[in-house]
C-alpha positions as CSV (number, residue, x, y, z in Angstrom):
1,X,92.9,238.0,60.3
2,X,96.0,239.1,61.5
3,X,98.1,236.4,62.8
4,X,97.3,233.8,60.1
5,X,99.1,230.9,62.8
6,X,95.5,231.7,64.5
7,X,93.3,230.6,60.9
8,X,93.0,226.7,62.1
9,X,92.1,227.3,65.5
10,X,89.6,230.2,64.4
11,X,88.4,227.1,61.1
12,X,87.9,224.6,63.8
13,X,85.6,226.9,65.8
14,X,84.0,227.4,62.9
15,X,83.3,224.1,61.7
16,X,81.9,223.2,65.5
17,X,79.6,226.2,65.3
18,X,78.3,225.1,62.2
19,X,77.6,221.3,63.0
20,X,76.2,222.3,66.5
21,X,73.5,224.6,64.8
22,X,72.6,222.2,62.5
23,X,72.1,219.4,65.1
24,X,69.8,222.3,67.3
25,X,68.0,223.2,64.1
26,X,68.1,219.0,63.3
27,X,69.2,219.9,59.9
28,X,69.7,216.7,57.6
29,X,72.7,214.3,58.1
30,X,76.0,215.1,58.5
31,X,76.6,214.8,54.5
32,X,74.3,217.8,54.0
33,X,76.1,220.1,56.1
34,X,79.4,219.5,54.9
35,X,78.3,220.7,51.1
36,X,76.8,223.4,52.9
37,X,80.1,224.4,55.1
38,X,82.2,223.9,51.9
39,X,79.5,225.9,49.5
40,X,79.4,228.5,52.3
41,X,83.8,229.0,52.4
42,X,84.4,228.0,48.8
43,X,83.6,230.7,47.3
44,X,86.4,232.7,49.5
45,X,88.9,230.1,49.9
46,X,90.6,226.9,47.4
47,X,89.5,223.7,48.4
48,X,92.8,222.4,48.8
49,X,93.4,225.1,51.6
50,X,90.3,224.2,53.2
51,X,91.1,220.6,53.6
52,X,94.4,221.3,54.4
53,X,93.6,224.1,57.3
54,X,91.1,221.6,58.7
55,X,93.4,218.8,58.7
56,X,96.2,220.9,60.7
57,X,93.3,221.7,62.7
58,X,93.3,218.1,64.2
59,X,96.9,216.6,63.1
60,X,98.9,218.5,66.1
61,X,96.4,215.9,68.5
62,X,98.1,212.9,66.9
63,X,101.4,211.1,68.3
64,X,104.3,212.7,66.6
65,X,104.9,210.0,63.8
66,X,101.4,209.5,62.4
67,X,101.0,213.6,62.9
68,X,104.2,213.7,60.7
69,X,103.4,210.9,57.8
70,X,99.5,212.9,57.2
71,X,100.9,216.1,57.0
72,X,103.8,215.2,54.6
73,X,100.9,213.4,52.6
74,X,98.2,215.0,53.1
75,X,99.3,218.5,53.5
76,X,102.7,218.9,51.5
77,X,101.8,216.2,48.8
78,X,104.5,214.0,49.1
79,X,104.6,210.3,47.5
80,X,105.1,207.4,49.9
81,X,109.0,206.9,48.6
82,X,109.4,210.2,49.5
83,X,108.2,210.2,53.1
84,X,110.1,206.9,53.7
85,X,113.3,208.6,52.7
86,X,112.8,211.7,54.8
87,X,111.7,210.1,57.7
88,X,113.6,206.9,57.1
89,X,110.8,204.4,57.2
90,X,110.2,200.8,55.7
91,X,106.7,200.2,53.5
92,X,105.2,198.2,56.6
93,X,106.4,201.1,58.6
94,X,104.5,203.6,56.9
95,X,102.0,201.9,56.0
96,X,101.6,201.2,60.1
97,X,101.4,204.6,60.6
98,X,99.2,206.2,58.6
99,X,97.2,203.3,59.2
100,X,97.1,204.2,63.0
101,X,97.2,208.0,62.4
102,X,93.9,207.9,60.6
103,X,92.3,205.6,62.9
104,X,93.4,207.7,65.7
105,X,92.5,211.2,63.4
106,X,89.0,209.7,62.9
107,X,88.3,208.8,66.8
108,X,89.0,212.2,67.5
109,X,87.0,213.8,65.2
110,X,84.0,211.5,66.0
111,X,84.6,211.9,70.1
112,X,84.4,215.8,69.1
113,X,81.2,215.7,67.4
114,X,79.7,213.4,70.2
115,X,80.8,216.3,72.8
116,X,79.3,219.1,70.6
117,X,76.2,216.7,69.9
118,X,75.7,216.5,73.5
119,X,76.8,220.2,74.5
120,X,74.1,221.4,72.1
121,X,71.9,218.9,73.5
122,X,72.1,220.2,77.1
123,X,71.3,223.6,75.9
């Protein structure tokens, strides 16, 4: 790949196409085809990269704050005294935060595998 700002756009495509042909096929749960994504890409690519490429795949659809407190944490590692004193936060107010950020990071992700579920389902 050329352009590596295009990787989590071309990961996130990825990931879909995967999950929708294991729903068509009606692989096993969920669970099983995530060991089988990860055995599939591990072998080319750390496993710290892949979590953190699919994790920017979804972060820019969060609200600016929560997008910024899971990338410093998730992405760039940084303890929660350090992302209060970058982005000048309290411990309820980062705690607030991530707390909404992940909620809102896991409605997404579950509203996108209901819309593949159901574009696979319709042919």
């Amino acid at each position: 790949m050329r352009d590596t700002r295009a990787f989590p756009g071309y990961f996130q495509r990825l990931v879909q196409s995967t999950v929708a042909t294991a729903i068509r096929k009606k692989d096993p749960p969920v669970d099983s085809i995530d060991e089988r994504l990860v055995a599939k890409i591990s072998s080319r690519v750390d496993h710290d990269i892949l979590a953190a490429v699919f994790l920017q795949s979804y972060l820019h659809l969060l609200p600016p704050r929560e997008r910024e407190v899971l990338q410093l944490e998730w992405v760039e590692g940084l303890t929660p005294g350090e992302i209060r004193s970058r982005l000048g936060l309290t411990r309820g107010g980062l705690s607030a935060a991530k707390s909404r950020g992940i909620s809102r990071l896991r409605g997404i992700v579950t509203r996108e595998a209901g819309r593949l579920q159901a574009e696979v389902s319709r042919g």
